[in-house]
C-alpha positions, 0 to 999 in steps of 0.5 A: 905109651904115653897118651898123645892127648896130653899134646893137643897144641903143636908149633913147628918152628921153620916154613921150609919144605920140611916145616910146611910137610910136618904142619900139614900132617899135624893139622891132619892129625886134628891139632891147633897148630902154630907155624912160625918162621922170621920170614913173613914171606915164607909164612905166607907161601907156607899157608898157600902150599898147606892149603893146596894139599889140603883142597886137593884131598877133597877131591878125586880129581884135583888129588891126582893132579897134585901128586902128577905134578910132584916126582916124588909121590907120582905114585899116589894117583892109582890109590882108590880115593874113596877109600883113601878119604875114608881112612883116618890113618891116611888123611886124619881129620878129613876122614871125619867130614872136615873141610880144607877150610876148616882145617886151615881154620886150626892154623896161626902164623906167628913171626914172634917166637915168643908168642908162638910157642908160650902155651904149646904142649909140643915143638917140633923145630925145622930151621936150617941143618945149622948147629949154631942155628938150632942151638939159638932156637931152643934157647929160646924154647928154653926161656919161652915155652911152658915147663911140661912142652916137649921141644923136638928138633927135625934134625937129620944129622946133628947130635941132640945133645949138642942141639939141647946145650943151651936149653934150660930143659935138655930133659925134654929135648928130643930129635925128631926126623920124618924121612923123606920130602913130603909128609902128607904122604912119607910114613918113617918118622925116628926118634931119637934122645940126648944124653939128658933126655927123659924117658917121658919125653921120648914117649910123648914124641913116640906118641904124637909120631903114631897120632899123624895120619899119612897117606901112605899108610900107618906111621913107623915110628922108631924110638933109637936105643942110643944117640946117633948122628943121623939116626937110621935111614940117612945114618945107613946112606951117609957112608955112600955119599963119601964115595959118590961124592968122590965119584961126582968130583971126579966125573966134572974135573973130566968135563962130564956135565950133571945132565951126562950124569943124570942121562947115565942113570944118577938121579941127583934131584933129591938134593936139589928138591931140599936145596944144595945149600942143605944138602952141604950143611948136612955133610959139614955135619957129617964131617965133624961130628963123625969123621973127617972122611965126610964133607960136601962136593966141590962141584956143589960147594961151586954151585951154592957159592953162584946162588945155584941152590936147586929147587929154591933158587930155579937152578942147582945140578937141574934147571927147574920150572915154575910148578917146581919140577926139574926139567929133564932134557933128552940126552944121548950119554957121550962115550966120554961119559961111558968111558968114565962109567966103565972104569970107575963106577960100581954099584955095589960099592954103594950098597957095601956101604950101606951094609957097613954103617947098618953093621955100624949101628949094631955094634954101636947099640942103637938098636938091637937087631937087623929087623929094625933097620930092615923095617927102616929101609921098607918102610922109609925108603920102600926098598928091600933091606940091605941085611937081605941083600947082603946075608950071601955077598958081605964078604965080596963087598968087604973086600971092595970097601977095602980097596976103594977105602985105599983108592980114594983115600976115605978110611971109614969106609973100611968094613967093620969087624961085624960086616967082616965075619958076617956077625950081624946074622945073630941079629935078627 
């Protein structure tokens, strides 16, 4: 493994959720760190979020008022905070005595790229899910960082080597996605290289992924075997979105509201906490680099086109408050509602799909058994695997992405030949 002491100085490149989580971890994890974005704006709100994480883990009390105010991580309040300060692998640095203040006294915020990033050992890019985006800034990575730096894309569904085209050195270019919405606390980060990619930087992403600290725990890091869009977590979910996306078009063309479809048990604030803008660029990605079958929601292409964009904007498929929480209204579920429930919804469809892409991967070769996609699940999502859940039913399910591939009219998902004879139970 390579010494992740090689790296002591980190630029995250974007101030979104995502960049201002992954700058929290690094700074944790004892870094000098530089966040850069055009948006001297969002720079600043950045900084304000990084240090109300950092202030709430000095104290008990204001720890379980930050993760109360947070649907995601509401959880975290019955930890034993003593010795949750205690661990290094849980808050990094602060385990050591250091302060919010000294901590935040290892960040700089940079509007010029250029500056940012010409004496960093390590990139780790987090702009908007764009192809055309992201390929612009690491050409610039290519030009303005120094010739050793490892340049990381947090891409959750673009191809690497496509992200890598336009950079002089596709040989250090890796992606890098830390799953889920808050990194100070999520554990998965995969890593995963392009067709040019070095053996070596690859390792010194593994590397600095094991160095982060998180308050759920000791890091997963994954290193793929082969390129794949979308790498493990979001890889295995993508299919079910070509149905539940289906499934949400269909239920709004029959009058049924996104509140009836909240109160009827779809939770749908995950893509509003990221943005309904994000959440659309992702399966535009989907759609081209993996099959036509993929492609956003029309109910959330009409939200995004009214400035609708969720969490961001006050309004997407929730309305949200001030503090950034969605406001959920008590709601009886109409009969409409339970009438469209009855005749069109079908849980397991969702977990067939899944089963499906997961056997995908095998037989792609991205990784080499189940036991990797099950840790993935466990630890990323903190549910149980779909191997598991799937080793007795795979045959019924087989049989209901059959008939629901023909219904909507979404080939792809159409169960594999490894999910159709079971053949994935020869890989553990």
């Amino acid at each position: 493994m390579a010494d992740s002491g090689d790296v002591r100085k980190i630029a995250v490149v974007g101030s979104g959720i995502m960049g201002t989580g992954i700058c929290s971890a690094c700074l944790l994890g004892g870094y000098e760190v530089v966040l850069s974005d055009i948006d001297s704006n969002a720079l600043k709100n950045s900084r304000d979020s990084l240090e109300s994480i950092f202030k709430a883990l000095e104290t008990e009390d204001g720890f379980k008022a930050y993760v109360s105010s947070n649907p995601f991580i509401g959880h975290f309040s019955s930890v034993d905070f003593t010795e949750l300060k205690a661990d290094r692998k849980k808050v990094g640095v602060m385990a050591d005595g250091c302060s919010a203040d000294e901590i935040m006294g290892h960040l700089v915020c940079e509007v010029d790229l250029q500056k940012a990033v010409s004496d960093v050992d390590f990139v780790i890019e987090a702009v908007s899910e764009v192809l055309s985006l992201k390929q612009e800034v690491f050409r610039q990575l290519g030009e303005f960082t120094p010739s050793h730096t490892v340049c990381a894309s947090n891409t959750s569904t673009l191809p690497v080597s496509k992200i890598a085209k336009l950079s002089r050195r596709p040989e250090n270019v890796i992606g890098m996605h830390f799953h889920g919405f808050t990194q100070t606390f999520n554990r998965l980060v995969e890593i995963m290289g392009g067709e040019k990619t070095a053996g070596k930087s690859l390792e010194t992403g593994k590397a600095v992924g094991q160095s982060l600290p998180s308050v759920g725990g000791e890091r997963l890091v994954v290193v793929l075997d082969k390129e794949a869009e979308g790498f493990i977590a979001n890889r295995i979910a993508a299919p079910a979105s070509i149905y539940s996306t289906w499934f949400m078009d269909k239920a709004i063309e029959r009058g049924i509201t996104f509140e009836q479809l909240h109160a009827s048990g779809r939770d749908m604030r995950g893509a509003d906490y990221v943005g309904l803008d994000t959440a659309i660029n992702g399966a535009i990605s989907y759609q081209e680099n993996i099959s036509s079958d993929f492609g956003p929601s029309k109910a959330l292409v009409e939200l995004v086109k009214q400035g609708k964009l969720g969490r961001k904007t006050g309004q997407g498929m929730y309305e949200w408050d001030e503090s950034g929480n969605a406001i959920i209204k008590e709601t009886k579920v109409e009969e409409k509602t339970l009438n469209f429930l009855e005749e069109f919804a079908d849980p397991e469809i969702v977990m067939a799909a899944r089963l499906n892409e997961a056997c995908r991967l095998l037989e792609m070769g991205v990784v080499k058994g189940c036991g990797v996609i099950t840790e993935v699940e466990r630890i990323g999502e903190g549910h149980e695997g779909i191997f598991d859940l799937g080793s007795d039913k795979y045959r019924e399910w087989a049989e209901k992405l059959e008939a629901v591939a023909e219904k909507i009219g979404k080939p792809y998902l159409k169960p594999c030949e490894m999910m159709r004879s079971g053949k994935f139970k020869d890989y553990p």
